[in-house]
C-alpha positions in Angstrom: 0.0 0.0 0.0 3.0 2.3 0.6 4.1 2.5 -3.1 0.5 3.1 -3.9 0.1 6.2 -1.6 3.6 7.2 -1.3 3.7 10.5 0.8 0.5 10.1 2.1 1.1 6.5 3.6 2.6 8.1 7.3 3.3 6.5 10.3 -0.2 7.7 11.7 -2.1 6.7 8.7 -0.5 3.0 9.4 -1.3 3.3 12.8 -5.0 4.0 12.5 -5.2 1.3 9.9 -3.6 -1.1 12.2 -6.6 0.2 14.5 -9.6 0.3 12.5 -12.9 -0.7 14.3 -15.0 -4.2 13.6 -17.9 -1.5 11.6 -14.8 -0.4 9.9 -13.5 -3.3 8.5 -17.0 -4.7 7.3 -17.2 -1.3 5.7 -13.9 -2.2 4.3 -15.1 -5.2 3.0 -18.6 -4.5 1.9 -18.0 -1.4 -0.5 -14.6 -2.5 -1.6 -12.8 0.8 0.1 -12.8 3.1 3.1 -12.0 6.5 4.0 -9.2 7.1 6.8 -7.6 10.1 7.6 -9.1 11.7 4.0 -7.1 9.0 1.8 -9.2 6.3 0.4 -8.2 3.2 0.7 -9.4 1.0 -2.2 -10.5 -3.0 -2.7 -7.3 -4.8 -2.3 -4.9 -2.6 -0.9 -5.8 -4.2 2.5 -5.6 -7.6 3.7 -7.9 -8.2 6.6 -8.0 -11.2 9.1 -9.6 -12.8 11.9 -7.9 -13.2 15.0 -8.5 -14.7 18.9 -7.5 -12.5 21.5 -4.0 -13.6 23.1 -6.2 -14.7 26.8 -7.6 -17.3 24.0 -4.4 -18.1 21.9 -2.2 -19.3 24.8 -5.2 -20.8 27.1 -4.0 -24.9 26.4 -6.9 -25.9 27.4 -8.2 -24.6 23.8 -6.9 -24.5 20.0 -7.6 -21.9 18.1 -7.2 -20.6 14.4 -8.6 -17.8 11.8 -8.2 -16.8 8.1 -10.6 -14.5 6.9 -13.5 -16.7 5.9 -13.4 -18.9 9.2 -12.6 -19.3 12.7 -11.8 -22.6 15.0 -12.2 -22.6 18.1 -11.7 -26.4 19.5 -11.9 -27.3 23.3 -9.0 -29.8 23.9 -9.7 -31.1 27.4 -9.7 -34.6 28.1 -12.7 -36.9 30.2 -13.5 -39.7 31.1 -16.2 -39.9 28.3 -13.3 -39.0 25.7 -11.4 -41.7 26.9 -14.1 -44.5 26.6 -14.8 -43.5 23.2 -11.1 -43.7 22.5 -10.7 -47.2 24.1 -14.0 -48.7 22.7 -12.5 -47.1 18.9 -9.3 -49.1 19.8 -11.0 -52.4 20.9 -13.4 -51.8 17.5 -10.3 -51.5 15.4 -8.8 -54.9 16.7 -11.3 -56.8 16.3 
């Protein structure tokens, strides 16, 4: 985007960028370009992704992963219930 804008791509544009809001982004996305600071950003120029928060990224008791079409989100805990099924897939696949 910088050799696009040239001048105009500043350290504050890139920080409010970095910082647009949820409604922004959808904007974003929806009409294909956006308005920050009075330079429009057009359809492409951006990439925009999904991400958990870092609370949910480095809980193990979760995995978790985005891209911009779809997010995972898969509780990893381990019970008693989880075990029988394993064991009874195990005994199933023996016999």
């Amino acid at each position: 985007m910088g050799s696009v804008l040239k001048n105009l791509y500043t350290k504050q544009l890139k920080e409010k960028l970095a910082k647009l809001s949820r409604d922004q982004c959808i904007e974003y996305l929806r009409n294909g370009k956006i308005t920050v600071d009075g330079v429009e950003i057009q359809e492409g120029w951006m990439k925009i992704t999904k991400k958990f928060n870092d609370s949910i990224k480095q809980d193990p008791t979760v995995g978790s992963d985005c891209n911009v079409e779809t997010s995972v989100l898969l509780d990893l805990r381990v019970d008693e219930n989880l075990k029988s099924m394993g064991v009874a897939r195990e005994i199933v696949n023996k016999i």
